[in-house]
C-alpha positions as protocol buffer text, in pm:
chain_id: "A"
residue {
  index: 1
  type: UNK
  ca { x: -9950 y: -1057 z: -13724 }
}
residue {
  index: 2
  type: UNK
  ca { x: -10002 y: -1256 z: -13396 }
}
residue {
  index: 3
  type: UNK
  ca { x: -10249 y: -1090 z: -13182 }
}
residue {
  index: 4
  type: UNK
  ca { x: -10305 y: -1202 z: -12815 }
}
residue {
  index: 5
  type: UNK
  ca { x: -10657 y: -1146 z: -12644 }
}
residue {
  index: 6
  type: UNK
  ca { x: -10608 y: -1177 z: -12276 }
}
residue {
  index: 7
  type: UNK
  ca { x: -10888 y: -1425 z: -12241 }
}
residue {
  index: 8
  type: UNK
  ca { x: -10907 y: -1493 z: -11857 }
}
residue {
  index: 9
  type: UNK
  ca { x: -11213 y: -1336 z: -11866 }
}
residue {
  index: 10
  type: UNK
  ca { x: -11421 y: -1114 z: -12073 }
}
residue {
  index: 11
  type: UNK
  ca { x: -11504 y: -1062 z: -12421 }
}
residue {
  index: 12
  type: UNK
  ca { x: -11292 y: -1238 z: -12628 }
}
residue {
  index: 13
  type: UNK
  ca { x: -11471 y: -1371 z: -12956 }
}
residue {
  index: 14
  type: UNK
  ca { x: -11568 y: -1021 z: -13069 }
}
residue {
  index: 15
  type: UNK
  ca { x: -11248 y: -895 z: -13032 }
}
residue {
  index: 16
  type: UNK
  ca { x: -11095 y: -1182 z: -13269 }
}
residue {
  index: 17
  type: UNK
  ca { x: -11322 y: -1092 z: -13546 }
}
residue {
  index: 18
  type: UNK
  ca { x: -11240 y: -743 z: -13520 }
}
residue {
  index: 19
  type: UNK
  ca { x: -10860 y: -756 z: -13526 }
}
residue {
  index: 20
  type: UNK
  ca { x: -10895 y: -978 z: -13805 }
}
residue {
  index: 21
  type: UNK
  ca { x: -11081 y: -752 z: -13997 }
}
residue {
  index: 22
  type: UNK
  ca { x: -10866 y: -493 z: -13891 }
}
residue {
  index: 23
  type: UNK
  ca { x: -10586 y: -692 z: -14045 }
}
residue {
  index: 24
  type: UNK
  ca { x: -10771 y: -795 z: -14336 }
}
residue {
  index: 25
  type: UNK
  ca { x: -10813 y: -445 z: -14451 }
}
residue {
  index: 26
  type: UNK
  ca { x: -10461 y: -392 z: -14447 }
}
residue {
  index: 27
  type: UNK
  ca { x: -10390 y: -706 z: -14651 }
}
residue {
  index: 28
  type: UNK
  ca { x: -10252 y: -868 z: -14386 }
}
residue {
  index: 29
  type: UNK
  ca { x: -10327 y: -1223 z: -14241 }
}
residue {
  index: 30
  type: UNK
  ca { x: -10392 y: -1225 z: -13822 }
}
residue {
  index: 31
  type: UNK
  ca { x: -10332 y: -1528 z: -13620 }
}
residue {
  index: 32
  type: UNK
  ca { x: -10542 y: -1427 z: -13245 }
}
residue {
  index: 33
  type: UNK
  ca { x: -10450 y: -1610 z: -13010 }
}
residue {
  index: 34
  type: UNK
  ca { x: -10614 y: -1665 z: -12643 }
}
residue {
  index: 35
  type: UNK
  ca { x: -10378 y: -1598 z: -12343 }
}
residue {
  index: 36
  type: UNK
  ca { x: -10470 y: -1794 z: -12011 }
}
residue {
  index: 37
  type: UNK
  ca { x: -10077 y: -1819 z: -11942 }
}
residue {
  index: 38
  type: UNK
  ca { x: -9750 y: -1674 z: -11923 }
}
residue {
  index: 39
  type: UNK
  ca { x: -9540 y: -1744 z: -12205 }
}
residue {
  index: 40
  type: UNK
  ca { x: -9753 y: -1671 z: -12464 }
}
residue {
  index: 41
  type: UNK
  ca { x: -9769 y: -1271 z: -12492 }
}
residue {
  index: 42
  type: UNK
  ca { x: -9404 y: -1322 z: -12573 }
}
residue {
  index: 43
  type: UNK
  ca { x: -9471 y: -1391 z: -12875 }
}
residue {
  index: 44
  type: UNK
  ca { x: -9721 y: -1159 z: -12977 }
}
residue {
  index: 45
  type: UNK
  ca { x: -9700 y: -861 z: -13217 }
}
residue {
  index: 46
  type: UNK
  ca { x: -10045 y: -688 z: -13065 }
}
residue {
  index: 47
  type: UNK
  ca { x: -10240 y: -773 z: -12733 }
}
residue {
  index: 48
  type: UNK
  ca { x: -10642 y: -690 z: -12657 }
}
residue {
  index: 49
  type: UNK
  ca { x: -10719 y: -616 z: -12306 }
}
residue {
  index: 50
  type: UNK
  ca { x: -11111 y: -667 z: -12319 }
}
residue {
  index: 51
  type: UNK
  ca { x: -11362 y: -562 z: -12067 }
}
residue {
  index: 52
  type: UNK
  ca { x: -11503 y: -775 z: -11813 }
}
residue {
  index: 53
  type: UNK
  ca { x: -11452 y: -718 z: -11449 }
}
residue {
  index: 54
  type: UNK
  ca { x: -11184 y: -518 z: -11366 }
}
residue {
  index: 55
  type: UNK
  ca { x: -11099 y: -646 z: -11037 }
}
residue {
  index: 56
  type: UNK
  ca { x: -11119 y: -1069 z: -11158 }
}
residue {
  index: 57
  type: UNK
  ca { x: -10888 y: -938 z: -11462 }
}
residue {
  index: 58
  type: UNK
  ca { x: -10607 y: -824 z: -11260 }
}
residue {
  index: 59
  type: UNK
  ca { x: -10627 y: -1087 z: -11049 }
}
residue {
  index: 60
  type: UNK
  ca { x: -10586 y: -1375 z: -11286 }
}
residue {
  index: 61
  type: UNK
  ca { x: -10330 y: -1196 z: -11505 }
}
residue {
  index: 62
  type: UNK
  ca { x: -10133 y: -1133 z: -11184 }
}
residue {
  index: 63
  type: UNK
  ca { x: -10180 y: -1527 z: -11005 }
}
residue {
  index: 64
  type: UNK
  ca { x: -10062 y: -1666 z: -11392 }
}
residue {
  index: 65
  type: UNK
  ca { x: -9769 y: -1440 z: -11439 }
}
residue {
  index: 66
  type: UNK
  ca { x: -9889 y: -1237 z: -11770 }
}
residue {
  index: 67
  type: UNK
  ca { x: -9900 y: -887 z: -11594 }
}
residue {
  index: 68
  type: UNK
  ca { x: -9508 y: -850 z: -11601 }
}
residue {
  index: 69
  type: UNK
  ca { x: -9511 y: -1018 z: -11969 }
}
residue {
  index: 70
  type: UNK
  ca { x: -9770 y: -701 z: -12089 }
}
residue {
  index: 71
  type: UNK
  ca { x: -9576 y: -502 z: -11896 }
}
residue {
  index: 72
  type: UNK
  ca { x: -9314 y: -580 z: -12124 }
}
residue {
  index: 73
  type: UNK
  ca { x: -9460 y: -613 z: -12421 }
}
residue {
  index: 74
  type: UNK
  ca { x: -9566 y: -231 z: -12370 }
}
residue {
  index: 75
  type: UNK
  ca { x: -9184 y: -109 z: -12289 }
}
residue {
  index: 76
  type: UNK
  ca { x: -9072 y: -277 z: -12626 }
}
residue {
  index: 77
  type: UNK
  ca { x: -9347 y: -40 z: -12813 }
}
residue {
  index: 78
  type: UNK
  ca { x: -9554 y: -303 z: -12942 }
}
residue {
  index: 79
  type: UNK
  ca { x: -9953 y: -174 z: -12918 }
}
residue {
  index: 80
  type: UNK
  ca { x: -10210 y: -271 z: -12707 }
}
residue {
  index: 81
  type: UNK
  ca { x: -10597 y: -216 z: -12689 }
}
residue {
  index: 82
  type: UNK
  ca { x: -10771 y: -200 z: -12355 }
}
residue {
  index: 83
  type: UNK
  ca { x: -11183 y: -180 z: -12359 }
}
residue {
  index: 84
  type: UNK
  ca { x: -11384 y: -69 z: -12058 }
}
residue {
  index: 85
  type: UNK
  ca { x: -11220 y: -340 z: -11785 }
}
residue {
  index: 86
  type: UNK
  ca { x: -10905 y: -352 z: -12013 }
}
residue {
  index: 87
  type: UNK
  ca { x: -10906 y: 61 z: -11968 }
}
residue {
  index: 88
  type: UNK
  ca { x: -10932 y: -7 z: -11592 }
}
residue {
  index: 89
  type: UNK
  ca { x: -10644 y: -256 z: -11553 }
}
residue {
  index: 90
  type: UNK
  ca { x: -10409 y: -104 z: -11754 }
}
residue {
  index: 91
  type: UNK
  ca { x: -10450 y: 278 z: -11609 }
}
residue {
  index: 92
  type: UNK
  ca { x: -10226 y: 473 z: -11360 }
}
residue {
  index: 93
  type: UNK
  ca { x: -10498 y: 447 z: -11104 }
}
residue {
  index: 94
  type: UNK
  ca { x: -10801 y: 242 z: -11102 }
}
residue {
  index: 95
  type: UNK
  ca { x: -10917 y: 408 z: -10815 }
}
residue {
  index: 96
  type: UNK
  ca { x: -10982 y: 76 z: -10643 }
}
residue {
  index: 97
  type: UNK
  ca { x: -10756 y: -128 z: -10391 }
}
residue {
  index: 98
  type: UNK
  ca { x: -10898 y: -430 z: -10510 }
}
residue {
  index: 99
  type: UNK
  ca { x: -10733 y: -348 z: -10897 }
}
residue {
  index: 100
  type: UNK
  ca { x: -10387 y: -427 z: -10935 }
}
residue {
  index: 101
  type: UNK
  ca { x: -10380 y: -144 z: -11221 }
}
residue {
  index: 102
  type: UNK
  ca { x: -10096 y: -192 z: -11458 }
}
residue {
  index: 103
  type: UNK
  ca { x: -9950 y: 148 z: -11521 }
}
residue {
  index: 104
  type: UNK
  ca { x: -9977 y: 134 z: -11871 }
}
residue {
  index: 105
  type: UNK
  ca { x: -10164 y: 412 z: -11937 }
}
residue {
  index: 106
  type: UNK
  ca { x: -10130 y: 755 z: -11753 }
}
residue {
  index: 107
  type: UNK
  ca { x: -10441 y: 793 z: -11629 }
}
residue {
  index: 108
  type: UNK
  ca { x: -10696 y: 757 z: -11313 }
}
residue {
  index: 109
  type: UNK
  ca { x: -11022 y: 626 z: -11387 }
}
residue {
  index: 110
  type: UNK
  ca { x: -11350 y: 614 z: -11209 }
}
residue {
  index: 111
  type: UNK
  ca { x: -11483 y: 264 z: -11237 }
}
residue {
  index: 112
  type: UNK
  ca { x: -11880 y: 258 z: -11331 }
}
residue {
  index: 113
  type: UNK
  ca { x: -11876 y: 620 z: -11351 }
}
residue {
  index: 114
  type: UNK
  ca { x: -12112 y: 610 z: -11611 }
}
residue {
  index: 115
  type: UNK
  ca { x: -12401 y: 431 z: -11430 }
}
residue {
  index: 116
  type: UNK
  ca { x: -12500 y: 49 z: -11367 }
}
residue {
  index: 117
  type: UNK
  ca { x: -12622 y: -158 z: -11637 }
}
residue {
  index: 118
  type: UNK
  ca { x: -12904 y: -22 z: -11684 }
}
residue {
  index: 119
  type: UNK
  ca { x: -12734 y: 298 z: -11754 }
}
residue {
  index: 120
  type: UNK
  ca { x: -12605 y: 155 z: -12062 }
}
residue {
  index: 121
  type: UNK
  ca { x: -12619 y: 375 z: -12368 }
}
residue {
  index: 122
  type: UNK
  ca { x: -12454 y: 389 z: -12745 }
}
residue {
  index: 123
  type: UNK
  ca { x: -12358 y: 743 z: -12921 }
}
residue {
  index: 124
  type: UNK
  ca { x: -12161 y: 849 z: -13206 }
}
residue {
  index: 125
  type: UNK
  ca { x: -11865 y: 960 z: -13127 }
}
residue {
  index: 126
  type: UNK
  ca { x: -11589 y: 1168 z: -13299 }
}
residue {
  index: 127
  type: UNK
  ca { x: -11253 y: 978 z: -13260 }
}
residue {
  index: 128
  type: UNK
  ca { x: -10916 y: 1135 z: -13399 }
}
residue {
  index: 129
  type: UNK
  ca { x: -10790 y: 912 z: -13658 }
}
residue {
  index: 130
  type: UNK
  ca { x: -11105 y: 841 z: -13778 }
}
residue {
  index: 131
  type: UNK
  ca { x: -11322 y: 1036 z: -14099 }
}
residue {
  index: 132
  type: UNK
  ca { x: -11633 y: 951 z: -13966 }
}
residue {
  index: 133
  type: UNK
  ca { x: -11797 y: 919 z: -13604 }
}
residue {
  index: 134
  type: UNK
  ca { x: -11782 y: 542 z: -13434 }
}
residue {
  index: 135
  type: UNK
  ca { x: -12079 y: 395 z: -13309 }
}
residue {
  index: 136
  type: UNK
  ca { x: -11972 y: 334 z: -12946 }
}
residue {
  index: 137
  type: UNK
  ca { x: -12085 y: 101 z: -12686 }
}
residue {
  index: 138
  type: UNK
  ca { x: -12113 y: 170 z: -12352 }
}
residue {
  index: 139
  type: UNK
  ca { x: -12174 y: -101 z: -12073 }
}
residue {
  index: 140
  type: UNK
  ca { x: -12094 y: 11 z: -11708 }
}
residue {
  index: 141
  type: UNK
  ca { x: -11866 y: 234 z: -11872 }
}
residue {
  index: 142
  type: UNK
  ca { x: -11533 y: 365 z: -11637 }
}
residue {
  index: 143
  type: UNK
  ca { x: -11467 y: 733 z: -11666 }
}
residue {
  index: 144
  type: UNK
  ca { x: -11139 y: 910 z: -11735 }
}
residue {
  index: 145
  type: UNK
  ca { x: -11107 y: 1151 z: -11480 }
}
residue {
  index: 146
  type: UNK
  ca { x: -10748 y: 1249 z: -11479 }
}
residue {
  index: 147
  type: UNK
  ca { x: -10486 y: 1215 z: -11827 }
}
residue {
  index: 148
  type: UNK
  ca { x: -10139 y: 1312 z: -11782 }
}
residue {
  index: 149
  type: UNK
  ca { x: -9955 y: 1525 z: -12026 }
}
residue {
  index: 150
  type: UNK
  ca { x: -9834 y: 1261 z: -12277 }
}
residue {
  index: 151
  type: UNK
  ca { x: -10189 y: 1135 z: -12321 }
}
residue {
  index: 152
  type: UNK
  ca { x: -10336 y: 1212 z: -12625 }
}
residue {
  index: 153
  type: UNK
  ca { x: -10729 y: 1235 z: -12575 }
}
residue {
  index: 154
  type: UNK
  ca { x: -10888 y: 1058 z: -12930 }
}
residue {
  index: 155
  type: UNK
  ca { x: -11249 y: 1095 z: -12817 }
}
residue {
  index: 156
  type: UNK
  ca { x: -11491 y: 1270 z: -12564 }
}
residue {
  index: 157
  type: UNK
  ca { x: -11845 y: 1254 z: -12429 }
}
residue {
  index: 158
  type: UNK
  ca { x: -11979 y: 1533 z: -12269 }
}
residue {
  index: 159
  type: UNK
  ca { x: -11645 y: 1695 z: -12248 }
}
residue {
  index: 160
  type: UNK
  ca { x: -11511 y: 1404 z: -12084 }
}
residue {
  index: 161
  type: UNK
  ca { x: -11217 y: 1155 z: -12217 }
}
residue {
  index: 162
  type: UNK
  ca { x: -11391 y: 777 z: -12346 }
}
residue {
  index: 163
  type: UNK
  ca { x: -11061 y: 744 z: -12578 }
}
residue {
  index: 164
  type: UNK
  ca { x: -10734 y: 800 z: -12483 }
}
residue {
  index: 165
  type: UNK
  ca { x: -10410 y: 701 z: -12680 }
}
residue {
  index: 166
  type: UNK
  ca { x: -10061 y: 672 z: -12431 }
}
residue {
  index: 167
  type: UNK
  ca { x: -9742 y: 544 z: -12619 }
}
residue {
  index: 168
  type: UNK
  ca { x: -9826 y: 222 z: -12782 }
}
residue {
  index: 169
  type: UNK
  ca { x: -10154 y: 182 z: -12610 }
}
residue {
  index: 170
  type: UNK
  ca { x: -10529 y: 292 z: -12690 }
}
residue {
  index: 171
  type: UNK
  ca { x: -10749 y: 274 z: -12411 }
}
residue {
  index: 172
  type: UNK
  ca { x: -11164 y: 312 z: -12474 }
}
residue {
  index: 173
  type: UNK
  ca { x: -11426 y: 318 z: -12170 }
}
residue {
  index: 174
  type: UNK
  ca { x: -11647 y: 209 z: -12449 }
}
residue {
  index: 175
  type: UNK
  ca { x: -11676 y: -171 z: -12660 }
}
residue {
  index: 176
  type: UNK
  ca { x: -11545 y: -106 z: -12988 }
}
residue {
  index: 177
  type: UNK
  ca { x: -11576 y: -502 z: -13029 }
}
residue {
  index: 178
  type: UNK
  ca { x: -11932 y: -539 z: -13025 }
}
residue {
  index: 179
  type: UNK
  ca { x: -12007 y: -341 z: -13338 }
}
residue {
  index: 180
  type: UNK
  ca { x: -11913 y: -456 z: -13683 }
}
residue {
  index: 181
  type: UNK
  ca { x: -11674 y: -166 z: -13687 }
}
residue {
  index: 182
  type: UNK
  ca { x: -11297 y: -240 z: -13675 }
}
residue {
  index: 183
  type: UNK
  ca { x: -11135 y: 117 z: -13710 }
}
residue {
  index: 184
  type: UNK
  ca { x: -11093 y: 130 z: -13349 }
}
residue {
  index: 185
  type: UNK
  ca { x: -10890 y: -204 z: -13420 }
}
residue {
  index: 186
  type: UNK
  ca { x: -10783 y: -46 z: -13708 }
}
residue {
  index: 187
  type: UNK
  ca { x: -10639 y: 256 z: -13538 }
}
residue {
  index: 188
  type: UNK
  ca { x: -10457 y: 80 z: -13205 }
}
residue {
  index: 189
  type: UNK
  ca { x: -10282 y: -157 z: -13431 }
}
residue {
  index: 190
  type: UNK
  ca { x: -10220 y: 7 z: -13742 }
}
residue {
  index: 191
  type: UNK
  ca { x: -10169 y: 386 z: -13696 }
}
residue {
  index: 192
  type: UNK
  ca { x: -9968 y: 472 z: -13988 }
}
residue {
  index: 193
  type: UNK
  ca { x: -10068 y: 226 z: -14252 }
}
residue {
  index: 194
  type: UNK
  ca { x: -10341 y: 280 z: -14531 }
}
residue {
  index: 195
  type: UNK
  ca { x: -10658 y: 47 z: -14610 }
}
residue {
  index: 196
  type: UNK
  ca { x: -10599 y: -189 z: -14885 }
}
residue {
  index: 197
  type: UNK
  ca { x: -10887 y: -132 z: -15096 }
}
């Protein structure tokens, strides 16, 4: 499996590690690649939108041409993981003129809604999918405020949507990548398959 992390800004080593372990548990190898360019999502099985800022993300994908290519990549089916920022830029409605939001994901989202960075927090969460809670991260987290009817909800804080699941694409307001946890890896890019013990 080639996996592309959109890498023009945000966290991107963390989210190599965990799609290879992801892939690792499934017996399968995982090649992650950094995308700075068009012409490389192409040619990728899996993408990772990571978090960042929202507003520099869009940007850069837009100015280098890669927001059509995951655009694409999304229409053919092939899956795609968007954290906090990622959630942001590939929503419906980002809420914010500045965000060039994707459309990806049918959903508006309040950006910081859960407080500055000093509002920070981690919880265990319930997540469909998985047998036991995930330790999540939260750093300036967006809010789901809105999900339209094809949007499968995986996960909730205080009644409110932190996981969502549209099509091909699982969306978190919350850093699955900085825990040594891949089943939120696990889960966006191998829904069906069973853990190679």
């Amino acid at each position: 499996m080639q996996a592309g992390v959109i890498a023009v800004q945000g966290d991107v080593a963390e989210h190599a590690a965990a799609v290879e372990n992801a892939a690792a548990a499934h017996g399968e190898p995982a090649e992650v690649v950094e995308v700075r360019d068009s012409g490389i999502v192409p040619d990728c099985d899996a993408l990772l939108m990571p978090g960042g800022e929202s507003t520099t993300i869009s940007r850069l994908i837009r100015r280098e041409g890669i927001d059509e290519e995951i655009r694409d990549h999304v229409a053919s089916g092939k899956p795609v993981l968007a954290t906090c920022a990622g959630l942001i830029v590939c929503s419906r409605d980002a809420k914010d003129d500045r965000v060039d939001a994707l459309g990806l994901v049918d959903v508006s989202v309040d950006r910081n809604a859960f407080g500055r960075q000093k509002d920070s927090f981690e919880a265990k969460i319930p997540v469909t999918g998985l047998d036991d809670p995930f330790h999540a991260v939260f750093i300036r987290a967006p809010l789901i405020d809105e999900a339209g009817e094809g949007v499968e909800t995986l996960a909730t804080v205080d009644g409110r949507p932190v996981a969502v699941r549209d099509g091909p694409v699982v969306a978190t307001a919350f850093h699955p990548e900085l825990t040594d946890d891949p089943r939120i890896h696990d889960l966006a890019f191998f829904p069906e398959q069973e853990v190679v013990a």
